[in-house]
N, C-alpha and C positions, 0 to 999 in steps of 0.2 A: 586664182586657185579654185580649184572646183571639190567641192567635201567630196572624201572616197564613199559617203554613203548616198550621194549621188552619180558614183559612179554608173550601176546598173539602170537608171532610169536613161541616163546620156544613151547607155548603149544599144537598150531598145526602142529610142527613137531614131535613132542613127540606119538600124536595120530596116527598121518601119517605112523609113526615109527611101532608104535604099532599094524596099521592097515595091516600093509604089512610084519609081523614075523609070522610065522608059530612057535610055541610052542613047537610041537615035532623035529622044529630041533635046539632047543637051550641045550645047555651048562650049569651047575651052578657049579659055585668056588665057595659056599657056603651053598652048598646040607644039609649039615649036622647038621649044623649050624641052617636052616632052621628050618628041622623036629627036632632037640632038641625044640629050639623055638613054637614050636605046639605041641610036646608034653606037655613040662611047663605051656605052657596057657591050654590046656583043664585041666591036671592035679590039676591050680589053680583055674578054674571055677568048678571041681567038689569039690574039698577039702572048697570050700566056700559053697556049697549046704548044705555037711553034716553039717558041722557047725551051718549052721541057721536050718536046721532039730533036732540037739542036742541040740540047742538053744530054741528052741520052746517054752515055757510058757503053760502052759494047763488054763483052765479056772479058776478064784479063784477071791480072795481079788483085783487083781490086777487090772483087767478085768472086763468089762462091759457085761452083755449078756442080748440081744437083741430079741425080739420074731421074726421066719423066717417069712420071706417076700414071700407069693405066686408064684409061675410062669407063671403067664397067657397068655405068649406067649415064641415065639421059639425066641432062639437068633439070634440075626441077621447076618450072616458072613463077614455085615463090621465090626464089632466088632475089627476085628483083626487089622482094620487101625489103631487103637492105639499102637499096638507093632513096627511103620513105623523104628523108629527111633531105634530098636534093629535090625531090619530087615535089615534095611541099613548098620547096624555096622559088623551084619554078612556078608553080601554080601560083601565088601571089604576087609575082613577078608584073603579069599583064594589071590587075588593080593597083599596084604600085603608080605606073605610068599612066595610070587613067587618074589616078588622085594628082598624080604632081601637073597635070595637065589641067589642074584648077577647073574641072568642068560647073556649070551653072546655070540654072534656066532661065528661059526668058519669059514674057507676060506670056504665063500657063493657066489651063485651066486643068484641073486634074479631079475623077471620078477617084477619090481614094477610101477604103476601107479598114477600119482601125478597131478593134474589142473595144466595147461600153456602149453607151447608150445615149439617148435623149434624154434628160430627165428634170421637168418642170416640181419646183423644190416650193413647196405651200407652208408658209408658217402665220399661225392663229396668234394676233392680234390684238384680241378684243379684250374688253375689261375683267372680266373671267380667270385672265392668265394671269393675274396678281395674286390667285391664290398660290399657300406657300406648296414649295414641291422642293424639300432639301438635295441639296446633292454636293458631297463633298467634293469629285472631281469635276463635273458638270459645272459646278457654280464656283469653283475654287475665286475667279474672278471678276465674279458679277456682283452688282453694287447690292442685293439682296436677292430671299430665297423666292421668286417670285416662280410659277412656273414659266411664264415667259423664256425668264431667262435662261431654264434650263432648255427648253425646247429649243432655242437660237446655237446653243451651245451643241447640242444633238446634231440638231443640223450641220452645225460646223464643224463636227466631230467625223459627223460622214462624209462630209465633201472630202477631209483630210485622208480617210481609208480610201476612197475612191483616188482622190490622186497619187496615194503615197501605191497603189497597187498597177495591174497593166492598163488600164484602163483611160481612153480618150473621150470622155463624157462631155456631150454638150448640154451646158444646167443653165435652167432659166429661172430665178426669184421671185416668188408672187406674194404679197403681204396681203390678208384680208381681214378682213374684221366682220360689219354691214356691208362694205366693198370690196372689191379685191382689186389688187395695184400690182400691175408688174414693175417691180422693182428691176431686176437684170434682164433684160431677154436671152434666150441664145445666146452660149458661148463657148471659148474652151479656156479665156481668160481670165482661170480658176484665183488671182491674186485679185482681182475685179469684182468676183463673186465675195470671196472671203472679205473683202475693204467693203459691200453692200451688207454683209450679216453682220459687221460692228456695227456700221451706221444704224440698222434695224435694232440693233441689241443695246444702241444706247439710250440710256434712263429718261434722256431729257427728249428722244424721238419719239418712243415710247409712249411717252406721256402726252406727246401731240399728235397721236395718232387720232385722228377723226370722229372714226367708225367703232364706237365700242361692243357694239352685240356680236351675234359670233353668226354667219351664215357660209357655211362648209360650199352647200352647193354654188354658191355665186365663183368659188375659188374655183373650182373643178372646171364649170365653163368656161373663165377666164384662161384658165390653163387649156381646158380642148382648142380657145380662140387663137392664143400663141401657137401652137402646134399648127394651127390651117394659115396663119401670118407668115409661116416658115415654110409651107409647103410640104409639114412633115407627118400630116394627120395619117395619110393614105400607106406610113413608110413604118416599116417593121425598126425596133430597138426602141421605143417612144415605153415612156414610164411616169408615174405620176408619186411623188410622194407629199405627205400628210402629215405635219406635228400639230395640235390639237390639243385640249382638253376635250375635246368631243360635246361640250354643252350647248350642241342644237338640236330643237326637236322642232324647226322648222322643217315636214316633209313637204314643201310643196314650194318650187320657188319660179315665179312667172309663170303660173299656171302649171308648172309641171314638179311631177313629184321626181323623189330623189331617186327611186329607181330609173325613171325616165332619163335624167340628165348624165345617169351613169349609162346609161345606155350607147349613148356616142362611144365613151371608153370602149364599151366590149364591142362593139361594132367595128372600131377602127382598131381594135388588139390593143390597146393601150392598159397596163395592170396597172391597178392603183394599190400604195400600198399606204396604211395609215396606222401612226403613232397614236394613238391616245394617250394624253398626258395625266394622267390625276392622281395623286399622293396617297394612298394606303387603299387602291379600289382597285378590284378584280374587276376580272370580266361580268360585266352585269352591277358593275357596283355604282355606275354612271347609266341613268334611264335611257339616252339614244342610241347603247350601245346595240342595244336592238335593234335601231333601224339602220344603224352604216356598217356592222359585222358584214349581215348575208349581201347586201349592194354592194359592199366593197371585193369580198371574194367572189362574187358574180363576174367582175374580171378578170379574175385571175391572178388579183393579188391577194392583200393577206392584212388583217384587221389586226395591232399587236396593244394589247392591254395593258399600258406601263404603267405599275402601282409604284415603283422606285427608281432608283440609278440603275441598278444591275441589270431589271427588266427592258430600260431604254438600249444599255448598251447591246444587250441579246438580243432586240431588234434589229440593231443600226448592222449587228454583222449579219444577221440574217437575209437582210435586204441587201448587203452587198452580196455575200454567195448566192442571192439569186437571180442577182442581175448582170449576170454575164450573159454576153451576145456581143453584136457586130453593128455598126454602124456605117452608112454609106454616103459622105460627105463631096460637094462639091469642094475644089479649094483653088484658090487665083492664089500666083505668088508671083513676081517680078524679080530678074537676078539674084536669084537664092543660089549660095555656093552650095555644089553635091559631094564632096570630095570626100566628107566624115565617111560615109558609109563603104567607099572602096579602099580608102586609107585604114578603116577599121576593120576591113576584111584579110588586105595583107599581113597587117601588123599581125591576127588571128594566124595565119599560115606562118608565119615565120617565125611566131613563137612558138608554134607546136613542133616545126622542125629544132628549132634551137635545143628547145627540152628532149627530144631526141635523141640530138647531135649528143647532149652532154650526158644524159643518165642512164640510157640505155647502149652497152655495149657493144651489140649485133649491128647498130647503126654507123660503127665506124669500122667497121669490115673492111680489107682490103677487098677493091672490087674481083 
């Protein structure tokens, strides 16, 4: 049984599906099957014509006749809106028979493009995020108010708006602290993602995390390095986002300062956007908020100053409304059934004739 508030998501993937199969290079286990199937049905739509042709009554006792009615004007060619509802019945007719024909592809490689983005997901580590940061939904079930655990909870707050909306996001997990660690690489195996942010967000991982200082820029490069691992530096839809308490005034890391290593981002379009986490403090109420504000909007993303829950959650949508775009994936599949998407298109036509047929009366007009 599928919940009906997953109904809508089934259906935009179905179309998605639909939209990105090329026809000619599908497959049918049930070719034959098919064309029996269409032979039978024209066979019994003509075998009912002759019928009512044999059937016919001539005029007599039975019958009323009527003296003709003039013609004093031409027909009009809306005329034929009246047939909408067999019209429609026909048009879903041909995906009818292409669904029952079971089609399926075979080892493909397919160029497909889907709304969402790339987006490499950075969460702060370090010993710093023990400080407290309350939050009654945030933390509803985190083993304390640590901010850490609000910032994992943030995170997993947005993965869930991005999947619950249209959106085919490919997210990659990077934990840093002194080091950054890719935790998930690339993916779209958002129940993989979500099972890595418990693991990260549990107390006793937590607590064996390594690297306890905070250095922001090592994550960033970690992240531009996945992005060129994947071959997607060079590729438009690429996004960087940032939970943090922001307690680095490390500007300078392998020689190079943090404008510099921001620099790759604005050079390859990549917008960073970054949460700052800290508990009763505006903008400016944390000292490096000076130095990652103007670097971070130099890409073109957006620095957000979260003093509370409300502030975090006003981020997490903000950063969803503005990161809409398209993404251009490669994708290999081996005998995947295609059938949802032309089964879902007649079913679409034959219910709008049905609805028709029954509640609009013009549609059952004698022809």
């Amino acid at each position: 049984m599928v919940p009906i508030t997953a109904v809508p998501g089934i259906v935009r993937d179905s179309i998605n599906e639909w939209r990105n199969t090329r026809t000619g290079d599908l497959l049918f286990a049930h070719r034959d099957t098919a064309v029996l199937a269409m032979v039978a049905l024209i066979g019994l739509c003509v075998a009912i014509l002759l019928l009512r042709a044999m059937a016919r009554r001539r005029a007599g006792r039975t019958q009323v006749a009527l003296p003709a009615v003039l013609d004093w004007g031409q027909t009009s060619w809306l005329s034929i809106v009246r047939h909408g509802a067999l019209l429609l019945l026909l048009c879903g007719l041909p995906f009818f028979v292409l669904a029952l024909a079971d089609p399926y592809s075979a080892l493909t490689h397919q160029d497909v493009s889907f709304p969402g983005r790339r987006i490499a997901l950075m969460i702060d580590a370090s010993s710093s995020m023990m400080a407290r940061f309350p939050a009654a939904t945030l933390n509803r079930n985190a083993p304390n108010e640590a901010t850490f655990f609000t910032t994992v909870a943030a995170a997993e707050a947005f993965m869930r708006q991005r999947i619950a909306g249209k959106y085919h996001d490919l997210i990659g997990l990077v934990e840093f602290g002194d080091e950054a660690y890719v935790v998930t690489p690339f993916t779209t195996d958002y129940d993989n993602i979500l099972l890595s942010l418990s693991l990260v967000g549990d107390w006793t991982e937590f607590m064996k995390f390594p690297d306890q200082g905070t250095t922001i820029g090592l994550a960033i490069e970690e992240s531009i390095e996945l992005f060129r691992a994947f071959d997607f530096l060079d590729a438009a839809g690429n996004l960087m986002l940032i939970f943090s308490d922001g307690q680095d005034t490390q500007v300078t890391i392998h020689g190079r300062t943090v404008t510099e290593i921001l620099s790759g981002a604005v050079q390859t379009r990549i917008p960073v956007y970054f949460v700052r986490t800290s508990y009763n403090k505006a903008l400016g109420g944390v000292l490096p908020d000076d130095i990652w504000k103007p670097a971070v909007e130099a890409t073109g993303g957006r620095f957000y100053a979260a003093s509370d829950e409300s502030a975090i959650m006003t981020a997490i949508r903000d950063i969803d409304r503005r990161s809409s775009g398209r993404v251009d994936i490669k994708r290999y599949s081996t005998e995947q059934p295609r059938f949802a998407g032309y089964t879902l298109i007649a079913a679409g036509f034959w219910t709008v004739a049905a609805l028709l047929q029954l509640t609009v009366p013009y549609f059952r007009k004698f022809p």
